[in-house]
C-alpha positions as CSV (number, residue, x, y, z in Angstrom):
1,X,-0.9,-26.6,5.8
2,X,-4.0,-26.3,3.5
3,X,-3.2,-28.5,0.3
4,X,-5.3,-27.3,-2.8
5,X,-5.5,-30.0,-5.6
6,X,-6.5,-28.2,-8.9
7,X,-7.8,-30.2,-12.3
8,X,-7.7,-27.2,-15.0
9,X,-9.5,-27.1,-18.1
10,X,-10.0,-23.8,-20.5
11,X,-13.4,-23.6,-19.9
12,X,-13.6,-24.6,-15.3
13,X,-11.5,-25.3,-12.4
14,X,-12.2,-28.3,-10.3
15,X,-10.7,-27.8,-6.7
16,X,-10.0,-29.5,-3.6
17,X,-8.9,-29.0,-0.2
18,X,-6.9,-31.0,2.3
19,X,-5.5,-30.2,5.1
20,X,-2.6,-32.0,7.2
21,X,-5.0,-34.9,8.6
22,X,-5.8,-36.3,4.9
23,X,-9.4,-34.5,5.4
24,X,-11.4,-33.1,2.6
25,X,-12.7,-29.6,3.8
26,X,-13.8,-28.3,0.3
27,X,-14.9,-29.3,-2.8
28,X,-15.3,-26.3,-5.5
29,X,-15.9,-25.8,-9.5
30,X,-15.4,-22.2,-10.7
31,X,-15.4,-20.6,-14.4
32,X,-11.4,-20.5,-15.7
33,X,-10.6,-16.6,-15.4
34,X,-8.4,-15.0,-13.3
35,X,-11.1,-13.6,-10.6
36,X,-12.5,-17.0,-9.9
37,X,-9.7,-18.5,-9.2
38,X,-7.6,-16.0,-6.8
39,X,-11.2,-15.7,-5.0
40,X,-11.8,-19.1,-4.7
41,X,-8.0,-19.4,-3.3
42,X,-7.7,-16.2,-1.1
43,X,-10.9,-18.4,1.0
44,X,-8.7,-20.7,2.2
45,X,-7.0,-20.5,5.5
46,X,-3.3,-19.7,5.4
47,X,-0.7,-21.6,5.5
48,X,-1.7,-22.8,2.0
49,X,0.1,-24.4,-1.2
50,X,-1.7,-24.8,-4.9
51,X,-1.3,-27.9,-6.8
52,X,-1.6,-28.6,-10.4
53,X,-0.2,-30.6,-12.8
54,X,1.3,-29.8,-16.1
55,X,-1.1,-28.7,-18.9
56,X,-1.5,-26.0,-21.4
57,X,-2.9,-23.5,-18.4
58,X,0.7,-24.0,-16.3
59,X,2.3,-21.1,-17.1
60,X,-0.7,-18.8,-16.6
61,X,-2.0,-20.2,-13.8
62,X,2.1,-19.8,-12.2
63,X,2.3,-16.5,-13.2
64,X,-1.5,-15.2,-11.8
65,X,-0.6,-17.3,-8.7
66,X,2.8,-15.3,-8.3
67,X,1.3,-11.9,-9.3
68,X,-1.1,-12.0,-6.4
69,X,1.2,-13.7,-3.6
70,X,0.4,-17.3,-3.5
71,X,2.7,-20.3,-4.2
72,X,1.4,-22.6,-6.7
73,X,3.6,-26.1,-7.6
74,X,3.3,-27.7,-11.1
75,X,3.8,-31.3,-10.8
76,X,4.7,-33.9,-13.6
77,X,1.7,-35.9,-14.1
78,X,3.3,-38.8,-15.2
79,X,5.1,-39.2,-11.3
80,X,1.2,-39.3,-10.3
81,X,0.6,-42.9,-11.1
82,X,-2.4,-42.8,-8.5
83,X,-4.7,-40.4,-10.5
84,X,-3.5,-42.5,-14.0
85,X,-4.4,-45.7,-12.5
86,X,-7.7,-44.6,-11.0
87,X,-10.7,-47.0,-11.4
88,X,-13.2,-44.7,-11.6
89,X,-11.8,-40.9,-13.0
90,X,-13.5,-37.4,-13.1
91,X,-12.3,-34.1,-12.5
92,X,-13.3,-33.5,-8.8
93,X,-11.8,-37.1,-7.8
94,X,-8.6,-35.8,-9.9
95,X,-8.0,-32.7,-7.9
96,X,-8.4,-34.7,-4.4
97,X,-6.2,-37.2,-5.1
98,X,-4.0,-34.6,-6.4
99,X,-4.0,-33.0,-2.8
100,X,-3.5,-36.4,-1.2
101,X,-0.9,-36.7,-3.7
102,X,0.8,-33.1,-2.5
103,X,0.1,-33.8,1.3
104,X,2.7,-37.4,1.2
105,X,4.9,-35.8,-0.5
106,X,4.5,-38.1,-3.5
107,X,4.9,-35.1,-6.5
108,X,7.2,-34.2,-8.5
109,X,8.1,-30.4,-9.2
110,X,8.6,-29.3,-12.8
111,X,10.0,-25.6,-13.3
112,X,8.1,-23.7,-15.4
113,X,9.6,-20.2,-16.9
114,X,7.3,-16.8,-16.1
115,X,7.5,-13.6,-17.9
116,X,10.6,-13.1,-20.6
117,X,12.2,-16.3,-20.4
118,X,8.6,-17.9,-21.0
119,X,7.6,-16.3,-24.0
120,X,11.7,-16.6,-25.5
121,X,11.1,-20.2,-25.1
122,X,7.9,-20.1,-26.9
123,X,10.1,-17.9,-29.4
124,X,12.2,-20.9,-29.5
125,X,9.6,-23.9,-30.0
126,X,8.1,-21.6,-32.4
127,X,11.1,-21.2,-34.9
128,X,11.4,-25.3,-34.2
129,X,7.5,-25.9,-35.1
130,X,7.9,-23.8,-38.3
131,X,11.5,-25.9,-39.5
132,X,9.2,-28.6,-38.9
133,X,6.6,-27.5,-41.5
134,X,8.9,-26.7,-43.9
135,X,10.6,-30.1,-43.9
136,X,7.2,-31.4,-44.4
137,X,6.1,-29.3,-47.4
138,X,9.6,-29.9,-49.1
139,X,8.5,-33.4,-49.0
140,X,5.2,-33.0,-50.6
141,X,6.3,-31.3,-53.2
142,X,9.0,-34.1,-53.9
143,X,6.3,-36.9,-53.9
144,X,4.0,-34.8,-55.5
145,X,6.9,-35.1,-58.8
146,X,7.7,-38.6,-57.7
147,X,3.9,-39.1,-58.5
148,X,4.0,-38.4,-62.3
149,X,7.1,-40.2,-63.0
150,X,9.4,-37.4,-62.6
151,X,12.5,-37.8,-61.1
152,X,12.9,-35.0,-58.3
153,X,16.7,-35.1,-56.3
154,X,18.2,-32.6,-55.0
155,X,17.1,-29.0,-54.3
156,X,16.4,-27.2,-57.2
157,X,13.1,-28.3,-56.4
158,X,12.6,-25.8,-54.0
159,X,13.7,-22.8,-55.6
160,X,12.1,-19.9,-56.9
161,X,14.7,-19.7,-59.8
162,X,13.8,-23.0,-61.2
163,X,10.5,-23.3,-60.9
164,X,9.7,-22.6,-64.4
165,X,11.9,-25.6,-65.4
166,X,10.2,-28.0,-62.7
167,X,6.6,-26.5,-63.9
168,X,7.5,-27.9,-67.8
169,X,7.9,-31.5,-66.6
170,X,4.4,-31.9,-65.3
171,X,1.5,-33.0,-67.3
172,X,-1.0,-30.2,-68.7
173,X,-3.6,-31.3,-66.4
174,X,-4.8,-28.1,-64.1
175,X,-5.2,-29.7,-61.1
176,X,-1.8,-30.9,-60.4
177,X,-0.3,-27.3,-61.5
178,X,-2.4,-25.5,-58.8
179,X,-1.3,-28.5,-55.9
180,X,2.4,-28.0,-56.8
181,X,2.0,-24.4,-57.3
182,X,-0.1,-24.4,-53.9
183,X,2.8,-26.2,-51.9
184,X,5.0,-23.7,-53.2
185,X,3.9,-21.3,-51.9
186,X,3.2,-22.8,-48.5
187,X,6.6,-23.1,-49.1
188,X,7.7,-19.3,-49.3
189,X,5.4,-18.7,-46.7
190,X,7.0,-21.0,-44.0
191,X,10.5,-19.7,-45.2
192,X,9.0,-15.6,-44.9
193,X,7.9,-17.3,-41.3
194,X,11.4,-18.6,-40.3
195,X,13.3,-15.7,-41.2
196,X,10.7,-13.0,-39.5
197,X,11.0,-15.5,-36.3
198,X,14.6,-16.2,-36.1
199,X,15.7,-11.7,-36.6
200,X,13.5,-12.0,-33.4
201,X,15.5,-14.6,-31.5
202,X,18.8,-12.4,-32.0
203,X,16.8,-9.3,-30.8
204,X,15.0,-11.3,-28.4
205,X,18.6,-13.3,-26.9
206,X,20.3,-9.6,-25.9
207,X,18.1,-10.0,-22.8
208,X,20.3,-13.1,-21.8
209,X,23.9,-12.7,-21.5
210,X,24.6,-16.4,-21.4
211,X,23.6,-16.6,-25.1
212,X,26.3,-14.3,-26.1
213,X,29.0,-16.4,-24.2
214,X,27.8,-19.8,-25.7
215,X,28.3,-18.6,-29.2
216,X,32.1,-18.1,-28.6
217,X,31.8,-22.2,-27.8
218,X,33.0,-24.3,-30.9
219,X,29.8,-25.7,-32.7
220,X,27.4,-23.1,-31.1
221,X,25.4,-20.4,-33.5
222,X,22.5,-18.2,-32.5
223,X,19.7,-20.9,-32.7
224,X,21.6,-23.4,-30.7
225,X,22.9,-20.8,-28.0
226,X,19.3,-19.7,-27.5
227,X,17.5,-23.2,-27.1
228,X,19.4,-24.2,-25.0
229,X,19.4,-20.9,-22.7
230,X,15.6,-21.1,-23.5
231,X,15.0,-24.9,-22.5
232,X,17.3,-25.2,-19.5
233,X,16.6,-21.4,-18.2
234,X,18.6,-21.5,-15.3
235,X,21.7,-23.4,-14.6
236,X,20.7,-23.6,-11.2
237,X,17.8,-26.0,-12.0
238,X,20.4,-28.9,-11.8
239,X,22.9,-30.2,-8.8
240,X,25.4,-31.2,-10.9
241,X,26.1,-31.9,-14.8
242,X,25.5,-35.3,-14.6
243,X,21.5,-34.4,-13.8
244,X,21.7,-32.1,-16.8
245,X,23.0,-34.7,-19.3
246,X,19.8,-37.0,-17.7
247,X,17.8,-34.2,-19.2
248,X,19.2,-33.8,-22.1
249,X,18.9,-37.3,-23.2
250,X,22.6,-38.2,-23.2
251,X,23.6,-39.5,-19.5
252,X,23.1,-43.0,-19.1
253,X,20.8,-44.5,-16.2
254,X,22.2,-47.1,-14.4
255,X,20.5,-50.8,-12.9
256,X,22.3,-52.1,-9.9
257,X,21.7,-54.1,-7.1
258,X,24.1,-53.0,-4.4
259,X,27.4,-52.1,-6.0
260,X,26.9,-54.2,-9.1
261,X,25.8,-52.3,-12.4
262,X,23.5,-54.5,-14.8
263,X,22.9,-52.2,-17.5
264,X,23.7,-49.1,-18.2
265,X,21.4,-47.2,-21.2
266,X,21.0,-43.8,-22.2
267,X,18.0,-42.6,-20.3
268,X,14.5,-42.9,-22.3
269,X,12.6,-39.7,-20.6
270,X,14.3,-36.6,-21.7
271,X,13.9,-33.1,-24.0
272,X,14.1,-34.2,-26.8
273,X,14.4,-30.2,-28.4
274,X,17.5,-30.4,-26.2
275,X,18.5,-33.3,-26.9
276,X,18.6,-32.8,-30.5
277,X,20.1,-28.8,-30.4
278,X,23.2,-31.0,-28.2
279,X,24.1,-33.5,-30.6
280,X,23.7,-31.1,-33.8
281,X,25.6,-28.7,-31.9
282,X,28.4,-31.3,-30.7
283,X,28.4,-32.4,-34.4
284,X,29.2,-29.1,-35.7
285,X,32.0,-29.0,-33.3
286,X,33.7,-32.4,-34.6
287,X,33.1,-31.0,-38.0
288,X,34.7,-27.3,-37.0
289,X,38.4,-26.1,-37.0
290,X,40.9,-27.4,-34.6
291,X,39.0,-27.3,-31.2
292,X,39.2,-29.0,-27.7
293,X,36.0,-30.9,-28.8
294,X,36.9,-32.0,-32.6
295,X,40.6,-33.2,-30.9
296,X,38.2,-35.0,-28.0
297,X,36.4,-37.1,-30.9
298,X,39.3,-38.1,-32.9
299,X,41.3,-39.3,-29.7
300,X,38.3,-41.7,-29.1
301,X,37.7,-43.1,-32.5
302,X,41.1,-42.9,-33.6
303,X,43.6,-43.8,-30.1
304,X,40.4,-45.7,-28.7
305,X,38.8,-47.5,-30.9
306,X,35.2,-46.0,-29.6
307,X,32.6,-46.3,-32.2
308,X,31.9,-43.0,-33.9
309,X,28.2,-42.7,-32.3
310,X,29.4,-43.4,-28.7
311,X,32.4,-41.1,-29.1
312,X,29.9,-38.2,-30.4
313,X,27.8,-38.6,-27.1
314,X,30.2,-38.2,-25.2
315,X,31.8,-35.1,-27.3
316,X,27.6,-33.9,-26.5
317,X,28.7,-34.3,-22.9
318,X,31.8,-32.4,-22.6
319,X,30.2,-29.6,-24.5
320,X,26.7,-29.8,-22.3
321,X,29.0,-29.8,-19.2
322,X,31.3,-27.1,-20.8
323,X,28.4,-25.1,-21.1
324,X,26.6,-25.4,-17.5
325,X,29.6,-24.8,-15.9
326,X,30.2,-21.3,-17.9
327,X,26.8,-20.4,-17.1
328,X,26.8,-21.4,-13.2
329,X,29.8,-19.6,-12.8
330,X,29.0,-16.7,-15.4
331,X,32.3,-17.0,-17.3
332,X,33.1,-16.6,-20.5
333,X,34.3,-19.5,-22.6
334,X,37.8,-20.2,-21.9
335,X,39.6,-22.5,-25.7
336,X,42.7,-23.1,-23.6
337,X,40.9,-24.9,-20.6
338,X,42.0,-28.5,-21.8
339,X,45.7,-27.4,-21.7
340,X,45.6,-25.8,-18.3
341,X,43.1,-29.1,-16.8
342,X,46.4,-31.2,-18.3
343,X,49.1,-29.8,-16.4
């Protein structure tokens, strides 16, 4: 096996070759395009594996790498302590140690989406990005008020139809009329943006079937049906549910030393998207009409005396798990499950 350790930047590829004895055979630096890097590649003997780690060029790099027949591994840089810890650092040491790295055995595979599912999940990250933006242009206009004394709660703020009000409260001068009246429309803008992106999700989430069954799951809408079929992709990704909650940011890792368990913590390296479309989604369930997940929370707060944040992580982990195993088992969402598990 030819191992070829691959440092990528937008403008040059760094490789390097090693092959099953730990020896370097070739050393290489090529312009970033799709011809320079499948000729560089197709030069190598065969059997051969590409190695790179995660980075902006991942998903193109997978998807050239597939197109023309060769398998390339994307690797979680953060498992390759050797090339973080390096004394001395540059690209062409990078993508040798990277090989090294590949030939123990001492990587870590990350999954990486190609084709639809990729650019749905960008879909996805995109509607996220622009909530984002919005949040942080609401609150610039509120401390842009706050500024000249003015008293700004709740959200009239924000609207179109009372703008005219809002605009009579602030001093003459010119210059803070054209900030506020700049911010609002930023505003409009990023709400234009939201709207156009999210009529595009629900086109968009036909191609996925699984979408369509999540929303008939208490506390599930369009936007968190499709995140998480975007960010998880394939149910098949994880072993069991318990993996999936890791992920997610709601399983808890455990510290023991033979069978005795010192700690047990919620897991600090997770999605957070995910993590975040969970709990919202597990809250809107508690919140929801008489479901198998609102009666879960109240018999642990109210029969169990579990604090309300605990007993809403694990309300997140019912529906995570309720979710997976629809989707591994490509069933549709079944509201009467808890009676027939009780019998």
């Amino acid at each position: 096996m030819n191992y070829i350790g691959v440092d990528c930047h937008i403008s040059s590829l760094d490789f390097a070759v090693v092959n099953e004895k730990g020896t370097i055979t070739q050393k290489a630096k090529v312009n970033t395009g799709v011809k320079e890097f499948i000729e560089f590649v197709k030069k190598i003997p065969k059997p051969r594996k590409i190695f790179i780690e995660e980075g902006e060029l991942a998903s193109w790099l997978l998807e050239t790498s597939l197109e023309f027949g060769e398998t390339l591994i994307i690797t979680d840089p953060k498992i390759n302590k050797w090339i973080g810890k390096a004394e001395k650092k540059d690209d062409t040491i990078d993508a040798e140690k990277l090989a090294q790295l590949a030939r123990g055995k001492y990587i870590k595979e990350i999954y990486h989406p190609i084709h639809d599912r990729r650019r749905f999940k960008d879909l996805i990250f995109a509607y996220h990005d622009t909530i984002k933006s919005q949040t942080r242009i609401k609150n610039k206009i509120k401390a842009r008020f706050r500024r000249e004394g003015i008293r700004c709660s709740g959200a009239t703020v924000y609207s179109n139809k009372y703008r005219k009000q809002w605009r009579e409260k602030l001093p003459g001068n010119k210059i803070i009329h054209l900030i506020v009246n700049e911010l609002w429309a930023q505003l409009d803008r990023t709400r234009l943006a939201k709207e156009t992106i999210r009529r595009n999700i629900r086109i968009q989430s036909k191609r996925f079937p699984e979408i369509k069954r999540f929303m008939k799951v208490p506390g599930i809408g369009l936007v968190h049906a499709s995140a998480i079929s975007a960010i998880i992709e394939t149910p098949h990704r994880f072993s069991n549910k318990k993996k999936l909650w890791m992920y997610a940011g709601i399983g808890l890792a455990e510290r023991r030393s033979g069978e005795k368990v010192y700690s047990r913590k919620l897991t600090r390296e997770f999605n957070r998207l995910l993590k975040n479309t969970v709990k919202q989604a597990a809250e809107s369930a508690i919140y929801a009409k008489d479901n198998q997940f609102r009666r879960q929370y109240l018999r642990l707060t109210i029969e169990k005396g579990i604090p309300s944040h605990k007993a809403k992580l694990t309300v997140a982990r019912s529906l995570l798990a309720a979710l997976y195993g629809m989707w591994k088992k490509g069933e549709a969402y079944d509201p009467s499950i808890e009676n027939k598990r009780s019998k």
